[in-house]
PDB file with SEQRES, HELIX, SHEET and CRYST1 records, atoms N, CA, C and O in Angstrom:
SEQRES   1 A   67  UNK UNK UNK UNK UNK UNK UNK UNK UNK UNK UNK UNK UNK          
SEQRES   2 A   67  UNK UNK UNK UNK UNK UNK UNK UNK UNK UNK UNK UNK UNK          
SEQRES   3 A   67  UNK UNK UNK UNK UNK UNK UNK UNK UNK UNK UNK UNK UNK          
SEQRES   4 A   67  UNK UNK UNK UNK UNK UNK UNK UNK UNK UNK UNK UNK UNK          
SEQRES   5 A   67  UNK UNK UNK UNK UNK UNK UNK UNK UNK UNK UNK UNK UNK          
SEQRES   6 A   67  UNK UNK                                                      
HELIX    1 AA1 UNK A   22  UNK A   32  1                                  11    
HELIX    2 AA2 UNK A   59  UNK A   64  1                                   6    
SHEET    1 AA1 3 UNK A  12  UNK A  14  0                                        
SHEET    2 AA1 3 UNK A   5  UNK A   7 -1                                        
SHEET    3 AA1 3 UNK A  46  UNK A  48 -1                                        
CRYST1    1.000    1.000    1.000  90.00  90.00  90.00 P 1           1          
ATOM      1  N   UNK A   1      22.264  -1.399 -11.380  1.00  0.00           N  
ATOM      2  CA  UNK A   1      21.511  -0.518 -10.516  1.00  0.00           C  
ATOM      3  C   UNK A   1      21.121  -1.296  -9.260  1.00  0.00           C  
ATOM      4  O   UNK A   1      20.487  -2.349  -9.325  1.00  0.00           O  
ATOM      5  N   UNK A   2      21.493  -0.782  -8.204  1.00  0.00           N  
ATOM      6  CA  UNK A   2      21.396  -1.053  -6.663  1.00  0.00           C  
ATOM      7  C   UNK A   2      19.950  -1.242  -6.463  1.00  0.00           C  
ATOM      8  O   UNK A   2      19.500  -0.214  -6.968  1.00  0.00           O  
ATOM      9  N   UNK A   3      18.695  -2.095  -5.930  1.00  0.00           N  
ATOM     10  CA  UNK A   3      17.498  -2.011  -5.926  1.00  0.00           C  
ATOM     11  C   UNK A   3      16.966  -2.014  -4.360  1.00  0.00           C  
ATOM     12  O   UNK A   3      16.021  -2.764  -4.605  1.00  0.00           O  
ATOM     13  N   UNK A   4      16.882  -1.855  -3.466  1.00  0.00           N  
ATOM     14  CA  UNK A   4      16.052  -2.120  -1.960  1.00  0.00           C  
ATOM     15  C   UNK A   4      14.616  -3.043  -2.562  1.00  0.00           C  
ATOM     16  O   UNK A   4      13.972  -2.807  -3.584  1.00  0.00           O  
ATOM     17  N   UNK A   5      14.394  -4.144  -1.547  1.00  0.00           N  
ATOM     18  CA  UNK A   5      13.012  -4.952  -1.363  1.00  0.00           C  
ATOM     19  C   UNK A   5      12.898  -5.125  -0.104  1.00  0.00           C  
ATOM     20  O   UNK A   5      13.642  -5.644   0.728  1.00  0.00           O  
ATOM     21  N   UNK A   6      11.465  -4.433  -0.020  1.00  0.00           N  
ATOM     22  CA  UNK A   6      11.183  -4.862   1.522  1.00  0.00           C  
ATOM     23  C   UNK A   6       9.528  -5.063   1.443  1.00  0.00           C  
ATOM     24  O   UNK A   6       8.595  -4.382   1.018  1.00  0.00           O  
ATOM     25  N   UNK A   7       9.673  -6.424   2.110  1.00  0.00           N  
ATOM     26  CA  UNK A   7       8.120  -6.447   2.905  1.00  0.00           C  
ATOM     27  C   UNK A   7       7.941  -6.105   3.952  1.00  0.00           C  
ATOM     28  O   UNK A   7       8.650  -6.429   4.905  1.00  0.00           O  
ATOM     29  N   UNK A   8       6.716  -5.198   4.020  1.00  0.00           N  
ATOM     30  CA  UNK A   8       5.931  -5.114   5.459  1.00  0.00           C  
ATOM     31  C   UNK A   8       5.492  -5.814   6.244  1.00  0.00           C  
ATOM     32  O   UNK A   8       5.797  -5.649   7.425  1.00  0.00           O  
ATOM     33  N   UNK A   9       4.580  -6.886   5.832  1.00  0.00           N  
ATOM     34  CA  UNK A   9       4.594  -7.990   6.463  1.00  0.00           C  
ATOM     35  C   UNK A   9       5.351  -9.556   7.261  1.00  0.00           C  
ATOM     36  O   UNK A   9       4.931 -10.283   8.161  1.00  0.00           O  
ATOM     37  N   UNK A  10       6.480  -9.586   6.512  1.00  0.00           N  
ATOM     38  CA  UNK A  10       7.448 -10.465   7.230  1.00  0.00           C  
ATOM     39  C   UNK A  10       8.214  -9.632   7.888  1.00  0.00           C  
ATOM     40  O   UNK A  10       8.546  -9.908   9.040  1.00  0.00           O  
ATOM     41  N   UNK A  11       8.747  -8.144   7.106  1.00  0.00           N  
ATOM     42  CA  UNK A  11       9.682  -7.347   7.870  1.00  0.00           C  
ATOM     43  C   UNK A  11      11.256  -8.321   7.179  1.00  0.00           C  
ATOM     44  O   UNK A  11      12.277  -8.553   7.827  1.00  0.00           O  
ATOM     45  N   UNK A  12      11.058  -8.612   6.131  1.00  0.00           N  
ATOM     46  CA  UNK A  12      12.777  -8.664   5.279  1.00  0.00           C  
ATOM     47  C   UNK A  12      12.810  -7.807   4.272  1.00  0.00           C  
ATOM     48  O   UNK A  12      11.845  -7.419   3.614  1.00  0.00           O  
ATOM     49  N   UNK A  13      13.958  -7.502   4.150  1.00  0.00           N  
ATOM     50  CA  UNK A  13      14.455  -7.253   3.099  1.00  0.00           C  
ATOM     51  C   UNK A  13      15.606  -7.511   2.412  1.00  0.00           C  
ATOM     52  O   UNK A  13      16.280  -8.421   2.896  1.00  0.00           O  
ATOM     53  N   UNK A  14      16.059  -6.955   1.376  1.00  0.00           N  
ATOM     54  CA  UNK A  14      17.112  -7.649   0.389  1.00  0.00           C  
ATOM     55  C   UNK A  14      17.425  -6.629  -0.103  1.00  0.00           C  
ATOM     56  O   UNK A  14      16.587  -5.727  -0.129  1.00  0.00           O  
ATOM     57  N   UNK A  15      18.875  -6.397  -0.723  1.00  0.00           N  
ATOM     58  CA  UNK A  15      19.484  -5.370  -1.990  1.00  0.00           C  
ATOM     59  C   UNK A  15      19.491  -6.848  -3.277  1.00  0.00           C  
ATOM     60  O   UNK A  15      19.637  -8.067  -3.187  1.00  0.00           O  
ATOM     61  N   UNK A  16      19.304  -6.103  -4.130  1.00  0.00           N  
ATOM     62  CA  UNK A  16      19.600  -6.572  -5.778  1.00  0.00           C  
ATOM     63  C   UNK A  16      20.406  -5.440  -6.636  1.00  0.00           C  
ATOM     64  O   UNK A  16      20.456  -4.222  -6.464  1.00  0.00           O  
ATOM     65  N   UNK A  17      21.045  -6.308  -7.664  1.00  0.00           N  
ATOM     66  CA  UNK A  17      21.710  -5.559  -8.688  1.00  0.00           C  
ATOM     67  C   UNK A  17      20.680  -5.952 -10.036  1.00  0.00           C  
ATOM     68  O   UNK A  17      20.614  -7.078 -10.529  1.00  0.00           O  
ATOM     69  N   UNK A  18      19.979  -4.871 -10.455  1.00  0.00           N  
ATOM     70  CA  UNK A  18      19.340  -5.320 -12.142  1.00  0.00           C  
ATOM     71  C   UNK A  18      20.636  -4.581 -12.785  1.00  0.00           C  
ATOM     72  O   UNK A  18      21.420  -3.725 -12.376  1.00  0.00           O  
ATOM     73  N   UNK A  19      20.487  -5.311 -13.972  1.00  0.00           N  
ATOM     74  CA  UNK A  19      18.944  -6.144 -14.285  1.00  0.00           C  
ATOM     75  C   UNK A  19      19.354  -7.452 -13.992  1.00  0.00           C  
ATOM     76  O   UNK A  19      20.569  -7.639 -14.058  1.00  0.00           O  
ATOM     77  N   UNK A  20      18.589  -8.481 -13.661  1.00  0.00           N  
ATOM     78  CA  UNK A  20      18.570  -9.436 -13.521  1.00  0.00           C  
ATOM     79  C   UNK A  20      17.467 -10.450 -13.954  1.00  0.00           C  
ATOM     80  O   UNK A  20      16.302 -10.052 -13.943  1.00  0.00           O  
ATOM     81  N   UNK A  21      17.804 -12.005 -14.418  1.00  0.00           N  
ATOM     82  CA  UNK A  21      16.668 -12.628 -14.860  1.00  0.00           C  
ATOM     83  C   UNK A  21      15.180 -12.478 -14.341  1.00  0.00           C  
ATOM     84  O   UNK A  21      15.083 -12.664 -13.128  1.00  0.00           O  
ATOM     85  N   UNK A  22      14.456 -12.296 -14.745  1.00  0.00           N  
ATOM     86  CA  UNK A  22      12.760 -12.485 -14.232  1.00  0.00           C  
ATOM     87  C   UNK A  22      12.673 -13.076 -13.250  1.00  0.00           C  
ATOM     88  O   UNK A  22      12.111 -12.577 -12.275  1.00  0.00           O  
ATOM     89  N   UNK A  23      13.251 -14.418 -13.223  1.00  0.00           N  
ATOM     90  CA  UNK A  23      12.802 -15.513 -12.716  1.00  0.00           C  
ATOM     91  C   UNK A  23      13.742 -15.541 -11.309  1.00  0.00           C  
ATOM     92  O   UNK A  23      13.687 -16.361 -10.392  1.00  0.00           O  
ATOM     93  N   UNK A  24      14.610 -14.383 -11.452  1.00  0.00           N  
ATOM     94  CA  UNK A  24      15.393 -14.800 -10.188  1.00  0.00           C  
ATOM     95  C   UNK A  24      14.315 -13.561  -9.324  1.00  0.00           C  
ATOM     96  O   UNK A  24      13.803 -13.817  -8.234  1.00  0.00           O  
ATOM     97  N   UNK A  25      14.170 -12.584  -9.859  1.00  0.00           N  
ATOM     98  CA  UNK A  25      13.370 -11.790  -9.165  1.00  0.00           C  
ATOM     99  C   UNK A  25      12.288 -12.044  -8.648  1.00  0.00           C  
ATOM    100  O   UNK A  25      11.930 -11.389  -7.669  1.00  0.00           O  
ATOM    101  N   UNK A  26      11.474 -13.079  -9.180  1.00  0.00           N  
ATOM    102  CA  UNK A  26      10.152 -13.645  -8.636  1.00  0.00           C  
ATOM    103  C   UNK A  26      10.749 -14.467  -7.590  1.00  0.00           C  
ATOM    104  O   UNK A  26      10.055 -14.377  -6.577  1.00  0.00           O  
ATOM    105  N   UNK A  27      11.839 -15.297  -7.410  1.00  0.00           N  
ATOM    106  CA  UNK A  27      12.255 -16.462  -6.452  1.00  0.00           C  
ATOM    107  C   UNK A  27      12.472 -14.975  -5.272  1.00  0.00           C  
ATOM    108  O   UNK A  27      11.905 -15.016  -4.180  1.00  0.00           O  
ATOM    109  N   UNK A  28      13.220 -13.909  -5.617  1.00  0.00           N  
ATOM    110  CA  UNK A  28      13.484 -13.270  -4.519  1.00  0.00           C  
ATOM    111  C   UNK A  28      12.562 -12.549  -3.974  1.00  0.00           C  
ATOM    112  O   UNK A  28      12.874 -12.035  -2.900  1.00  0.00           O  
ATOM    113  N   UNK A  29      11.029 -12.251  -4.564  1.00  0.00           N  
ATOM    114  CA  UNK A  29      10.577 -11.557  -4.038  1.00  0.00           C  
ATOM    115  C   UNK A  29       9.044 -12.432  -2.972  1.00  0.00           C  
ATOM    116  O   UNK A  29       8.228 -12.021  -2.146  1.00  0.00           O  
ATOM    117  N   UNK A  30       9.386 -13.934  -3.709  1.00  0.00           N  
ATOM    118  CA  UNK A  30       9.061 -14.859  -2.949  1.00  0.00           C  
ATOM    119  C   UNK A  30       9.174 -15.424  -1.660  1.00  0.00           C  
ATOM    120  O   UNK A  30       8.378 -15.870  -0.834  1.00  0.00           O  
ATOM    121  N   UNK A  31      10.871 -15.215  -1.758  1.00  0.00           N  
ATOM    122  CA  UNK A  31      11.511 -15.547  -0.154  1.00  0.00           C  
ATOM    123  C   UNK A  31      11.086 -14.092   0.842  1.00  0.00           C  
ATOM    124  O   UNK A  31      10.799 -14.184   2.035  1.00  0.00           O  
ATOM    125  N   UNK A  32      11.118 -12.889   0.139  1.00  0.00           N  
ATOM    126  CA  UNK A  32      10.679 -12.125   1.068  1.00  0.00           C  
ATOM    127  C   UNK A  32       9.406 -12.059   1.780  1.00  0.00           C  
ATOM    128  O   UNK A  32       9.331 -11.629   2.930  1.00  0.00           O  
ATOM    129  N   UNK A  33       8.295 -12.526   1.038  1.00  0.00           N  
ATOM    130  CA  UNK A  33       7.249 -13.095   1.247  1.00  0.00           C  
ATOM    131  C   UNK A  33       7.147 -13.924   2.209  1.00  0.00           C  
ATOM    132  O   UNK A  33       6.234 -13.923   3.034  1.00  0.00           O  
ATOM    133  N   UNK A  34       8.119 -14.724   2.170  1.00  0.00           N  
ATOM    134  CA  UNK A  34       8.215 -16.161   2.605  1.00  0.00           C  
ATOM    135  C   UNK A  34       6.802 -17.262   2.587  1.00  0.00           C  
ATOM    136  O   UNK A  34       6.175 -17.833   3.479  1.00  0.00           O  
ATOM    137  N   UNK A  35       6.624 -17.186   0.218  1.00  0.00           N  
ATOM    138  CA  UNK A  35       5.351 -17.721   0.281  1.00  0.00           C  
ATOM    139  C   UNK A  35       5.539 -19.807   0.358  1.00  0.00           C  
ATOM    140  O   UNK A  35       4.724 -20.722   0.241  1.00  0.00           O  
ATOM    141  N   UNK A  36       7.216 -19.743   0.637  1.00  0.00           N  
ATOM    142  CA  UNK A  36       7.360 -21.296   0.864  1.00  0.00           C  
ATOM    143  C   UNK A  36       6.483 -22.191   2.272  1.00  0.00           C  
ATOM    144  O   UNK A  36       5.920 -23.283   2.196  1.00  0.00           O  
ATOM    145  N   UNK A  37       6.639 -21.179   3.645  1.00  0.00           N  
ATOM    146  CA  UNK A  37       6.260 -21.112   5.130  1.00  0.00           C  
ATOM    147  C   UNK A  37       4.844 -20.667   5.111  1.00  0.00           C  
ATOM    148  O   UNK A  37       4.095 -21.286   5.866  1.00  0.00           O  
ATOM    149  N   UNK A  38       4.268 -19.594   4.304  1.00  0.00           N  
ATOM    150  CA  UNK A  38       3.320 -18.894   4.658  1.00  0.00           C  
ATOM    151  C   UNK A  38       2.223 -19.036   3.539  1.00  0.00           C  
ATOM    152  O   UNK A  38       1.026 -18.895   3.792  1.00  0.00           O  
ATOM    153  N   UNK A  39       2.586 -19.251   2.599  1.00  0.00           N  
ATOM    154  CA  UNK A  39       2.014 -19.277   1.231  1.00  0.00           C  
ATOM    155  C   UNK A  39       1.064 -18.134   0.925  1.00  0.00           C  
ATOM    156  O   UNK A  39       1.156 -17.123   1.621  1.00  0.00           O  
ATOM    157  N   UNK A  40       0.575 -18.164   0.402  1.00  0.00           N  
ATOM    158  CA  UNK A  40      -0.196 -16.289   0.027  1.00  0.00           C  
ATOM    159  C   UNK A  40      -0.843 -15.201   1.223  1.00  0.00           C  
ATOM    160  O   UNK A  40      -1.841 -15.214   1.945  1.00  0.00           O  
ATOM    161  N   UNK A  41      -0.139 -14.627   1.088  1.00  0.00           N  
ATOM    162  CA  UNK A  41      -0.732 -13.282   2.060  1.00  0.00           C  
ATOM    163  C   UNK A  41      -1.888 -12.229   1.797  1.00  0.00           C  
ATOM    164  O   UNK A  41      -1.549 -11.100   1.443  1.00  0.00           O  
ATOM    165  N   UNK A  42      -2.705 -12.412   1.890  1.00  0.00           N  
ATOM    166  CA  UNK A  42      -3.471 -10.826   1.027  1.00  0.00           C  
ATOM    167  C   UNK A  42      -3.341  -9.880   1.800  1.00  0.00           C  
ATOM    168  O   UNK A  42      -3.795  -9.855   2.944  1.00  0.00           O  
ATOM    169  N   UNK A  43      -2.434  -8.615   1.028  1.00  0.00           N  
ATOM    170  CA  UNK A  43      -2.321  -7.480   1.162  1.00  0.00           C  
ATOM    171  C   UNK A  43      -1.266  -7.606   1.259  1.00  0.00           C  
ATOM    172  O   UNK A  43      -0.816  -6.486   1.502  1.00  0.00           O  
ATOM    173  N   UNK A  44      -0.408  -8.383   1.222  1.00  0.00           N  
ATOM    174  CA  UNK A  44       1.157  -8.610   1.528  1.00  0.00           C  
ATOM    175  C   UNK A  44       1.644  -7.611   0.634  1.00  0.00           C  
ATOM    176  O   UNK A  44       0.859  -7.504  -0.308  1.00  0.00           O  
ATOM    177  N   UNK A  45       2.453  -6.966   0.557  1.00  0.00           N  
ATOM    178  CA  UNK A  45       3.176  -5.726  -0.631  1.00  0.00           C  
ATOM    179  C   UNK A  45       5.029  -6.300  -0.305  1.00  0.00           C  
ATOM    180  O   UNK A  45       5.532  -6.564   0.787  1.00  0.00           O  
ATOM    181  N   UNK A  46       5.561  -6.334  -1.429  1.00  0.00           N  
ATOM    182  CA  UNK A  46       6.786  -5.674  -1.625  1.00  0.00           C  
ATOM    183  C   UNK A  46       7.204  -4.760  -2.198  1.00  0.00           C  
ATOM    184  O   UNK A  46       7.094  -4.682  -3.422  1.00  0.00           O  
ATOM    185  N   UNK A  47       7.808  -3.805  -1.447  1.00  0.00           N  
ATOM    186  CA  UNK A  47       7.751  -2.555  -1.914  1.00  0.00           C  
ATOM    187  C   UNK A  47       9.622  -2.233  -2.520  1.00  0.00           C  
ATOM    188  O   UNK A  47      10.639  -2.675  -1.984  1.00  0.00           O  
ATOM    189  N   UNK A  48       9.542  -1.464  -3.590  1.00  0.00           N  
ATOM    190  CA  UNK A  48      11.095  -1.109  -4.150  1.00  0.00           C  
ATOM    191  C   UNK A  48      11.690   0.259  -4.226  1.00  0.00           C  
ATOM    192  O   UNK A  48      11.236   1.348  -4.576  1.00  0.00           O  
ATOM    193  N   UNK A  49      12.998  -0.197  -3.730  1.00  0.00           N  
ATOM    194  CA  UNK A  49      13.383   1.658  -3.500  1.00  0.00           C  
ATOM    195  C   UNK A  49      14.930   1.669  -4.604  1.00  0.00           C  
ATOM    196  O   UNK A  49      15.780   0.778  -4.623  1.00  0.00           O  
ATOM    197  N   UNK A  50      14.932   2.962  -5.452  1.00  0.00           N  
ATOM    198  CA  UNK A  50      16.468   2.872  -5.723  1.00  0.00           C  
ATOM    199  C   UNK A  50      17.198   3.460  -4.692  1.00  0.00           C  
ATOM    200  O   UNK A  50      16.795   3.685  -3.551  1.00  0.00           O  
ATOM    201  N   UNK A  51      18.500   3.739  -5.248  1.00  0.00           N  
ATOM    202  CA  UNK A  51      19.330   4.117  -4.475  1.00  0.00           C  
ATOM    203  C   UNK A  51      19.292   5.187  -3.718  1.00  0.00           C  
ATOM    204  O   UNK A  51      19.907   5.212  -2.652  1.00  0.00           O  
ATOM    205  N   UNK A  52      18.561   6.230  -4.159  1.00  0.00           N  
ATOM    206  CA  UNK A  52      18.047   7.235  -3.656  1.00  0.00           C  
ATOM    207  C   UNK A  52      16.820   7.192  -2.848  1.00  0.00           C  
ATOM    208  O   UNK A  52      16.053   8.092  -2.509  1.00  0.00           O  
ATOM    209  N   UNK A  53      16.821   5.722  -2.585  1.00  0.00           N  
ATOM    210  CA  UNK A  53      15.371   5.832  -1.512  1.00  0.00           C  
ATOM    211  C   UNK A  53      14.031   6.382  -2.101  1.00  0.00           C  
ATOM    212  O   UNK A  53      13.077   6.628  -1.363  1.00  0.00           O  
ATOM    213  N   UNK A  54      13.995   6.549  -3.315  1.00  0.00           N  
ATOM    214  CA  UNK A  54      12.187   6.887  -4.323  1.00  0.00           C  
ATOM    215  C   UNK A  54      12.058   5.589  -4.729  1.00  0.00           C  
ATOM    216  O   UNK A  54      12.847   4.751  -5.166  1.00  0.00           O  
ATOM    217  N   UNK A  55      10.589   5.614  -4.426  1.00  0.00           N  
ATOM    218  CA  UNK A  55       9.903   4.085  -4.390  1.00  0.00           C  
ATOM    219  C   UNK A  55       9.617   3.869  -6.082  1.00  0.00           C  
ATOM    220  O   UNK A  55       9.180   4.789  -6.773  1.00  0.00           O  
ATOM    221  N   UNK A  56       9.893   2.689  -6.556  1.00  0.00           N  
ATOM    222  CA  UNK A  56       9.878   2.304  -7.637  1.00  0.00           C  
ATOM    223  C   UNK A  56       8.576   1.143  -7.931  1.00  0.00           C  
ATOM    224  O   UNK A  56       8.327   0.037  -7.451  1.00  0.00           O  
ATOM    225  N   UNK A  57       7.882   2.039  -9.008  1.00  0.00           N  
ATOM    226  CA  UNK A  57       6.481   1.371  -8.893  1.00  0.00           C  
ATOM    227  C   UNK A  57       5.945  -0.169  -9.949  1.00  0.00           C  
ATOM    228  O   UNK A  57       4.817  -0.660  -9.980  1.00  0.00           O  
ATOM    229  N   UNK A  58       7.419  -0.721 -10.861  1.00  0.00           N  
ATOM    230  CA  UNK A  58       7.116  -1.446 -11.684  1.00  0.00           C  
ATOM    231  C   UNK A  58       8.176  -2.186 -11.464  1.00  0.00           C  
ATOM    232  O   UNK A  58       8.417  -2.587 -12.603  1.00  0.00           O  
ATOM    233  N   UNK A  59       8.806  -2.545 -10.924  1.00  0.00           N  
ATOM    234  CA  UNK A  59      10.137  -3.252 -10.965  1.00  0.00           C  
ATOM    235  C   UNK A  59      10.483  -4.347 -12.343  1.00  0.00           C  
ATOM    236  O   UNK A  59      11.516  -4.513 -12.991  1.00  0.00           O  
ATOM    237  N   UNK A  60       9.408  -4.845 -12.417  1.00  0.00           N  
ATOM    238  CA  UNK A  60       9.446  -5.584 -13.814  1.00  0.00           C  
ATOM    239  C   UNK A  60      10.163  -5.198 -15.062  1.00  0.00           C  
ATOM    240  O   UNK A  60      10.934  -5.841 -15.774  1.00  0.00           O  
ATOM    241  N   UNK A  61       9.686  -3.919 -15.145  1.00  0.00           N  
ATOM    242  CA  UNK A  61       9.378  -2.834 -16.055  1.00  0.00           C  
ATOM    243  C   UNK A  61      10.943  -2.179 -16.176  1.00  0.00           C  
ATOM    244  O   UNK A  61      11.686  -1.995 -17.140  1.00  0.00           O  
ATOM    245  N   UNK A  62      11.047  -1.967 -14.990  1.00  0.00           N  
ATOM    246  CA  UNK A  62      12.426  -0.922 -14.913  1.00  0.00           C  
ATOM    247  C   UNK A  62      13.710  -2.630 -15.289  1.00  0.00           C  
ATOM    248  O   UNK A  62      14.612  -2.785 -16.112  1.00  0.00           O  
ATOM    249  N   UNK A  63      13.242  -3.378 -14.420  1.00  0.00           N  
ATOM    250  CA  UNK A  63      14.395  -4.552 -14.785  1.00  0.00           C  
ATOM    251  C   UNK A  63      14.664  -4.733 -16.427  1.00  0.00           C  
ATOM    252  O   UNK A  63      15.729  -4.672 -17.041  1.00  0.00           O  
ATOM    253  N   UNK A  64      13.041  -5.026 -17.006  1.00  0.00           N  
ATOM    254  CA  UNK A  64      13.273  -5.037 -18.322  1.00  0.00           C  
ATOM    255  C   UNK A  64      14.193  -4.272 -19.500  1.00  0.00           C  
ATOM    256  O   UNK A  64      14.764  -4.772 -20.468  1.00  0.00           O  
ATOM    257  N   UNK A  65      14.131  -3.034 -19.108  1.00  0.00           N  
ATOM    258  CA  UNK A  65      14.504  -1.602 -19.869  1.00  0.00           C  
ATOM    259  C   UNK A  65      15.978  -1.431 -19.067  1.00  0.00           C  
ATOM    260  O   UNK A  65      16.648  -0.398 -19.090  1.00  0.00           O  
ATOM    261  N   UNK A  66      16.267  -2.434 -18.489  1.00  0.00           N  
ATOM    262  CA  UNK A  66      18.257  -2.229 -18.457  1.00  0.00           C  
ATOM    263  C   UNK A  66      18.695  -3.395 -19.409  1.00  0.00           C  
ATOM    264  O   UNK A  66      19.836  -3.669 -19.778  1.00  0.00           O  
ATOM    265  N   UNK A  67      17.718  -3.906 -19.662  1.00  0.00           N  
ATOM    266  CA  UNK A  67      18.460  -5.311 -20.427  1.00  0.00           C  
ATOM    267  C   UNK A  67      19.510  -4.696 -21.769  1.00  0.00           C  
ATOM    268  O   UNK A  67      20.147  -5.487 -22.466  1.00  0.00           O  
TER     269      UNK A  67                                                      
END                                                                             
């Protein structure tokens, strides 16, 4: 499944294919962040869309349940 990530605040985004490891998803939703340069944002959001562009409210959740 095709995933959209985008932050508002840096203004990146990324496509993903889940399911995918946990851990790669936290590294990616990190770089969108960019909490390496910037390190924590408050209020920072990454937000997830499927393919159909409806915002997906657990990504964790949905990654988990393709495994």
């Amino acid at each position: 499944m095709k995933v959209k990530m985008f932050c508002d605040i840096t203004g990146k985004g990324a496509m993903v294919n889940l399911p995918m490891e946990p851990k790669m998803l936290l590294d990616m939703q990190g770089e969108l962040l960019e909490r390496e340069n910037l390190g924590y944002i408050l209020c920072a959001d990454v937000k997830y869309y499927d393919e159909d562009n409806n915002e997906i409210e657990n990504i964790f959740i949905l990654n988990k349940s393709l495994f």
